[in-house]
LUMGULUM-14380 format. One line per field, with one value per residue: x negated, z, y of N, C-alpha, C, O in turn; residue in three letters. Coordinates in nm, 3 decimals. Layout:
// LUMGULUM-14380
n.xx <- [X,...]
n.zz <- [Z,...]
n.yy <- [Y,...]
ca.xx <- [X,...]
ca.zz <- [Z,...]
ca.yy <- [Y,...]
c.xx <- [X,...]
c.zz <- [Z,...]
c.yy <- [Y,...]
o.xx <- [X,...]
o.zz <- [Z,...]
o.yy <- [Y,...]
type <- [ALA,...]
END
This chain:
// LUMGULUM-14380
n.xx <- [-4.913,-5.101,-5.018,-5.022,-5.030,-4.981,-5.033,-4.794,-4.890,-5.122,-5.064,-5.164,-4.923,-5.035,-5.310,-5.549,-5.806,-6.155,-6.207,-6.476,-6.668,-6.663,-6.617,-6.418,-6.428,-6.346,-6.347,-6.270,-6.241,-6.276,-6.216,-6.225,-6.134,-6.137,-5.999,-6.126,-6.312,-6.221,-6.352,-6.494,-6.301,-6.136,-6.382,-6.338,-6.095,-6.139,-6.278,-6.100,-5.916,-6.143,-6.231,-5.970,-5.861,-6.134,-6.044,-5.801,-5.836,-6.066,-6.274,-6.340,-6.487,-6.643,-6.759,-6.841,-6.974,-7.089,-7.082,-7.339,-7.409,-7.143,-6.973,-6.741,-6.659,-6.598,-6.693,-6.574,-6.602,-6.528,-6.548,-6.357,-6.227,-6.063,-5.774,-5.504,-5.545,-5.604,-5.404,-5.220,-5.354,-5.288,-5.040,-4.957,-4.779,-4.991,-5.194,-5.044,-4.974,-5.172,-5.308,-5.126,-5.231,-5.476,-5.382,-5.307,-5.510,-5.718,-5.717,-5.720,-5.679,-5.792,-5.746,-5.905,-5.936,-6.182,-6.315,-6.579,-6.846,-7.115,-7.392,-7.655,-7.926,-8.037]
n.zz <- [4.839,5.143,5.461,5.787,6.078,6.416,6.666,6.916,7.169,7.131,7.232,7.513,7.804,8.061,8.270,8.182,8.453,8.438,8.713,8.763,8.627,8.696,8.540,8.376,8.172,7.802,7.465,7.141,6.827,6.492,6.134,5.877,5.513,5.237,4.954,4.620,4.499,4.639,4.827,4.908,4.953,5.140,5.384,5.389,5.473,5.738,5.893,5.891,6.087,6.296,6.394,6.466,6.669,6.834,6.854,7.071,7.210,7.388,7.557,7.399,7.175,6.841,6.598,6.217,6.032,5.722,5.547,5.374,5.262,5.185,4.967,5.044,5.285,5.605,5.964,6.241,6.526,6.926,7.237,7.492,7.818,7.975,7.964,7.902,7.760,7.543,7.445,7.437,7.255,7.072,6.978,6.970,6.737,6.568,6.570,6.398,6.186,5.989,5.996,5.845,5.593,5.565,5.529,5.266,5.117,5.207,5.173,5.380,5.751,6.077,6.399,6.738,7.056,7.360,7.619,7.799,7.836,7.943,8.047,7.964,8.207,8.293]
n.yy <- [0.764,0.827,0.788,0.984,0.867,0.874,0.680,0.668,0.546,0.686,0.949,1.021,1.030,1.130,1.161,0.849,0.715,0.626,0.458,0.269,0.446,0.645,0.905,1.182,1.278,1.198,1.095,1.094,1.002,0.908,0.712,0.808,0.784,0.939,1.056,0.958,1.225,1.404,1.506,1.758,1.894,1.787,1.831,2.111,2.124,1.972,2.151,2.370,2.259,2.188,2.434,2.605,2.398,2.459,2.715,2.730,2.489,2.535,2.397,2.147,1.963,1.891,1.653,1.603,1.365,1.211,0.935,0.799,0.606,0.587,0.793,0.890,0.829,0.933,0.999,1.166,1.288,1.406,1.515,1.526,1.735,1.562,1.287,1.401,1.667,1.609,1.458,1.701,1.837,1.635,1.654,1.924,2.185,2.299,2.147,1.906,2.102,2.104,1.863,1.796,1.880,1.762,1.532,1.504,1.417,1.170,0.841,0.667,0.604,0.599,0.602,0.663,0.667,0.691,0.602,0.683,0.445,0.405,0.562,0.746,0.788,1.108]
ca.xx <- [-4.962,-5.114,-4.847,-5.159,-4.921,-5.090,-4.971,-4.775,-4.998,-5.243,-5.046,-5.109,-4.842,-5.117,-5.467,-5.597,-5.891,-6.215,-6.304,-6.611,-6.790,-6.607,-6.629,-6.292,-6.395,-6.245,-6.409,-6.192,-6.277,-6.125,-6.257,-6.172,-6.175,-6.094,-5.963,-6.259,-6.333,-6.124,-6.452,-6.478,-6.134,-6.135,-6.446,-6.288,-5.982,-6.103,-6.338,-5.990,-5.887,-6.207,-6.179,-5.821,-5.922,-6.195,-5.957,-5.679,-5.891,-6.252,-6.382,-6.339,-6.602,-6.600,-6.880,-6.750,-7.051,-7.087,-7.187,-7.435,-7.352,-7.001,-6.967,-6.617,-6.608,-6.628,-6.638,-6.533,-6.607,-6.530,-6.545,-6.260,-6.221,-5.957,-5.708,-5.400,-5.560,-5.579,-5.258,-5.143,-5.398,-5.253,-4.871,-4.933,-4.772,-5.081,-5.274,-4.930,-4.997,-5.350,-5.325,-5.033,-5.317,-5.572,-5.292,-5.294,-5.653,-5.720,-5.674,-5.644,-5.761,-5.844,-5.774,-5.953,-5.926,-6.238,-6.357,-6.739,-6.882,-7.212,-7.448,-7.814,-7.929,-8.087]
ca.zz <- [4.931,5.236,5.551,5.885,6.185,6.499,6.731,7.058,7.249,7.114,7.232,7.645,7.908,8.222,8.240,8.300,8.484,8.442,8.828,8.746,8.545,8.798,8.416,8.355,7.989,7.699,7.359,7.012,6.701,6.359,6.061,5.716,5.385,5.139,4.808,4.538,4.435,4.698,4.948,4.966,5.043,5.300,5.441,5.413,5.556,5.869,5.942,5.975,6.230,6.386,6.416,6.507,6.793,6.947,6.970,7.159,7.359,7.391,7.612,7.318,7.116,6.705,6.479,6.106,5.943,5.608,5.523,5.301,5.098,5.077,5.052,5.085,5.393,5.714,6.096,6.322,6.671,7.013,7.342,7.563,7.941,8.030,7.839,7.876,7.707,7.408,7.437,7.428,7.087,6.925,7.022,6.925,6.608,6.511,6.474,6.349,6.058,6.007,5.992,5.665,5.485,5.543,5.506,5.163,5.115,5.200,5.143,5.566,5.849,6.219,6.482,6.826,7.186,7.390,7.735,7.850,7.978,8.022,7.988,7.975,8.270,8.211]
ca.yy <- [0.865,0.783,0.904,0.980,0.828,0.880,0.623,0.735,0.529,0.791,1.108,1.020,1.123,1.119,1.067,0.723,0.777,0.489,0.441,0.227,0.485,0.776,0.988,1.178,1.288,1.129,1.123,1.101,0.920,0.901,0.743,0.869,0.735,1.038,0.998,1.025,1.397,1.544,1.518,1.893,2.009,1.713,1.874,2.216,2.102,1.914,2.244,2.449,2.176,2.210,2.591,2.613,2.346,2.494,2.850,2.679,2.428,2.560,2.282,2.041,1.966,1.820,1.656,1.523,1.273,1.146,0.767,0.831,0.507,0.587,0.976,0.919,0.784,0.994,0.931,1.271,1.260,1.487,1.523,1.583,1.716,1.459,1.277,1.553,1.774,1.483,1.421,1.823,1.862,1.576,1.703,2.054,2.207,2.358,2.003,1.903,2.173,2.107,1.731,1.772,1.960,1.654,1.356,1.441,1.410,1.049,0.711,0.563,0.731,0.481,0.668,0.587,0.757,0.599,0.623,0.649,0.339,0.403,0.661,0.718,0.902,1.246]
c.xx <- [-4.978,-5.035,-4.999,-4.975,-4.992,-5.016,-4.914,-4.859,-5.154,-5.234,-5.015,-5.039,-4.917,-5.248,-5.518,-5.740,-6.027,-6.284,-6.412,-6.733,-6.793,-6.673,-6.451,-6.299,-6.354,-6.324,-6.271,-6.287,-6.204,-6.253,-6.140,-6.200,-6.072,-6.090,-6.042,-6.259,-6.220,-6.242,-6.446,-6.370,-6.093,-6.211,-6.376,-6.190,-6.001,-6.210,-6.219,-5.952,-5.983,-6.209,-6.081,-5.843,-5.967,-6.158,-5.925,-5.741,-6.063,-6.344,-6.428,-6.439,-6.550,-6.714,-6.781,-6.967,-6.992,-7.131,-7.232,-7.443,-7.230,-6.991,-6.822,-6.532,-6.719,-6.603,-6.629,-6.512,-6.582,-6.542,-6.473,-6.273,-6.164,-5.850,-5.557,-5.437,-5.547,-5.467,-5.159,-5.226,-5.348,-5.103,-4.818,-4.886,-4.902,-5.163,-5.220,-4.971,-5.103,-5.342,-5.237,-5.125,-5.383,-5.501,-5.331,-5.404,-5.697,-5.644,-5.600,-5.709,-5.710,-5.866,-5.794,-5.937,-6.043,-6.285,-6.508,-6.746,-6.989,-7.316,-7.610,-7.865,-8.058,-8.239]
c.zz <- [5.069,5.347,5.723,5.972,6.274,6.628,6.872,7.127,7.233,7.152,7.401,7.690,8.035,8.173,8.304,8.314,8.493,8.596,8.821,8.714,8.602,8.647,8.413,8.196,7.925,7.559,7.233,6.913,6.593,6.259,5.934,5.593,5.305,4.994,4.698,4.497,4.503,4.863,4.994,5.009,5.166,5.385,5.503,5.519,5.728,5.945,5.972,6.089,6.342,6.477,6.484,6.671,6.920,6.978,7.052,7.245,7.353,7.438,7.508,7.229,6.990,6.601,6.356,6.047,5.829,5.597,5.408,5.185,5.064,5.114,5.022,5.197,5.529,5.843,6.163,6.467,6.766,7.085,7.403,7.716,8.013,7.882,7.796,7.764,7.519,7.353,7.406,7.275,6.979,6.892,6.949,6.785,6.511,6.483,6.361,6.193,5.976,5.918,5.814,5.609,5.480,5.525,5.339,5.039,5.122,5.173,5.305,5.630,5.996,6.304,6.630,6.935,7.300,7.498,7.767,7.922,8.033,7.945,8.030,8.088,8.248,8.337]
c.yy <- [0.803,0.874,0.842,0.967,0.803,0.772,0.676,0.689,0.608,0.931,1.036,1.112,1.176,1.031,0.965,0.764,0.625,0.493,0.424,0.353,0.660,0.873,1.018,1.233,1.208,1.177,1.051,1.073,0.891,0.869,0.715,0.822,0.818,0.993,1.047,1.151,1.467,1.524,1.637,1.928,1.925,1.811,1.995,2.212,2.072,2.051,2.335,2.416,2.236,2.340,2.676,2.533,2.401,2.678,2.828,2.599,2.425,2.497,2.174,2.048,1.874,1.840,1.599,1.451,1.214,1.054,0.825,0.704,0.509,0.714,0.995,0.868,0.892,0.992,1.124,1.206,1.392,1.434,1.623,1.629,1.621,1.429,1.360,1.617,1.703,1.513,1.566,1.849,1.768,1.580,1.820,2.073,2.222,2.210,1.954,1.949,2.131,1.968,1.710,1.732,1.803,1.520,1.383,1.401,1.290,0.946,0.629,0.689,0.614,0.600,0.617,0.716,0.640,0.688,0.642,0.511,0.275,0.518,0.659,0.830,0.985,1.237]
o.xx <- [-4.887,-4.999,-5.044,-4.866,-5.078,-4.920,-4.998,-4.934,-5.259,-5.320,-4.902,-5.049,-4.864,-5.280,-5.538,-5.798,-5.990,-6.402,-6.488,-6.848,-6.868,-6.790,-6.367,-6.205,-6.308,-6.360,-6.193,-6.402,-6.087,-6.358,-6.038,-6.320,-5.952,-6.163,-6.038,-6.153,-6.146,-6.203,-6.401,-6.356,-6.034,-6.144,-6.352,-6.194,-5.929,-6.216,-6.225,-5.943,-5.948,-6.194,-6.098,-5.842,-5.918,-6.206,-5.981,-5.716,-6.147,-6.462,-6.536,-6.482,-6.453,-6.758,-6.667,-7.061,-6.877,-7.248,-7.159,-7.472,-7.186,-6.994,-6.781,-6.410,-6.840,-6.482,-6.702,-6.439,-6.608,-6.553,-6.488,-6.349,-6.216,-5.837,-5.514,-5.360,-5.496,-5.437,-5.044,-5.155,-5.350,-5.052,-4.710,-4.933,-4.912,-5.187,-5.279,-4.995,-5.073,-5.363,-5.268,-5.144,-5.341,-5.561,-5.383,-5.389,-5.739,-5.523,-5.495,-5.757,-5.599,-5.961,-5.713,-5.928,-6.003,-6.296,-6.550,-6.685,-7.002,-7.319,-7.666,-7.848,-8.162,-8.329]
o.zz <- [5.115,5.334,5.752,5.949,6.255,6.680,6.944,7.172,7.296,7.135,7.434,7.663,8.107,8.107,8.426,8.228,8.553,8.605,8.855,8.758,8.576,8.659,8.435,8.116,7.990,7.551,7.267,6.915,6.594,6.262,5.910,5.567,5.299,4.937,4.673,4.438,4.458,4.979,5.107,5.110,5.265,5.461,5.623,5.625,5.819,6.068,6.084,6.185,6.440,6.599,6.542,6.774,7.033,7.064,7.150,7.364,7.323,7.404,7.522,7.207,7.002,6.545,6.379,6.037,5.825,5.636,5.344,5.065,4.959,5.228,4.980,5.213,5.541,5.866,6.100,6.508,6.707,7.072,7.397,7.769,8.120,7.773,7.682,7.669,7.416,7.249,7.362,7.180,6.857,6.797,6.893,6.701,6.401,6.367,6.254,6.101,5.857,5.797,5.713,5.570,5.393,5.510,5.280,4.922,5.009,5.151,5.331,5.598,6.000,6.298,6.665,6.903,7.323,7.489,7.718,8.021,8.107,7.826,8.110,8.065,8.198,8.332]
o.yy <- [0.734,0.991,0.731,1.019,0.718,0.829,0.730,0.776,0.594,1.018,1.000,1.231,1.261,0.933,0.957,0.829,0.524,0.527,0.515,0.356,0.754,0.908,0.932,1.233,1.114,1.294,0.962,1.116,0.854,0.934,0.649,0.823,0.788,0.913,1.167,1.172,1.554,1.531,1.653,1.996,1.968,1.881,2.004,2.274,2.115,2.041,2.387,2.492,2.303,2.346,2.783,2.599,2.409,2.751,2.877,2.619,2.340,2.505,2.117,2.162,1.799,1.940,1.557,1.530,1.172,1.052,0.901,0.708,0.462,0.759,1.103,0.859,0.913,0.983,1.202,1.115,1.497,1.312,1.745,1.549,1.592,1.485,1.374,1.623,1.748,1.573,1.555,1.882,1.784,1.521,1.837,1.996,2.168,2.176,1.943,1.871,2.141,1.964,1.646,1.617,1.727,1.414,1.288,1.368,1.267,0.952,0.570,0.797,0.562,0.678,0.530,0.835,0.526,0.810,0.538,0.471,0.178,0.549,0.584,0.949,0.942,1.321]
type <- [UNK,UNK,UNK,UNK,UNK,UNK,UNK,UNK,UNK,UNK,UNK,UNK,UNK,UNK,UNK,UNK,UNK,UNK,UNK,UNK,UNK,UNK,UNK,UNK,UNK,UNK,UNK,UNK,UNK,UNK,UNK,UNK,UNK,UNK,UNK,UNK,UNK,UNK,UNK,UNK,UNK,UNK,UNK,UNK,UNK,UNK,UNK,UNK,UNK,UNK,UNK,UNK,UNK,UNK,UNK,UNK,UNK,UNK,UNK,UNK,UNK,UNK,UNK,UNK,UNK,UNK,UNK,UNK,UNK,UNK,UNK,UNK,UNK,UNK,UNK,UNK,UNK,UNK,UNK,UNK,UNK,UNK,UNK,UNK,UNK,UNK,UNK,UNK,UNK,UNK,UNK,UNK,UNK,UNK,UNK,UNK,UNK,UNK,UNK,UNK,UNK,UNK,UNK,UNK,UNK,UNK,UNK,UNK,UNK,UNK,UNK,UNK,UNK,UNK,UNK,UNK,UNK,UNK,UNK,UNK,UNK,UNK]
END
C-alpha cells in the first residue's frame, strides 16, 4: 500500500514571497499514478477534495488531467492566494480526511508547491 506523506517542507509556516516576479500567488502540483481499474474512484475521489476545497478556501482554484497514453497517470494543478493559505489546506483535517480516501487509490503521488516566474503579459 502506498502511505501519501506530504513533506513538512510542504505544509509552510510564513509566506516566502518571490521579489523578482513581485507575484504573491502560489500554484500546487501533484502527480498521480493510480492503481489500474481504480481510475474512476480516483477521479471521484479527488473531485470530493476539489469540492470540499473550494467551500473552505474559495480563492483556490483545481484542474485534474489525464495522460492520454497512460490513463492512469494524472497531473492536478491550482492556484493559490499566498502560500499560508497552502500550508492551512494541507494542515486541515478535512484534506487530512479526503487525502485517506485517495492514498488508497494509487501507486505514488509527487507533490510540488511552485512559484510564478514569469508570465505572459495580457
Amino acid at each position: 500500500m502506498f502511505v501519501l506523506n506530504v513533506p513538512s517542507s510542504l505544509v509552510p509556516k510564513a509566506a516566502a514571497r518571490n521579489e523578482e516576479a513581485n507575484m504573491s500567488e502560489v500554484w500546487t502540483l501533484g502527480r498521480w499514478t493510480v492503481m489500474p481499474g481504480k481510475e474512476d474512484d480516483f477521479v471521484r475521489g479527488w473531485r470530493d477534495l476539489a469540492r470540499w476545497t473550494r467551500s473552505e478556501f474559495p480563492t483556490a482554484t483545481g484542474t485534474l488531467l489525464r495522460d492520454r497514453d497512460q490513463p492512469n497517470v494524472f497531473v492536478s494543478f491550482g492556484r493559490w492566494p499566498d502560500l499560508d493559505a497552502v500550508g492551512q489546506w494541507r494542515g486541515s483535517e478535512g484534506f487530512q480526511q479526503r487525502i485517506a480516501t485517495i492514498r488508497q487509490l494509487v501507486e505514488s503521488f509527487e507533490p510540488h508547491t511552485l512559484d510564478p516566474a514569469a508570465q505572459e503579459p495580457e
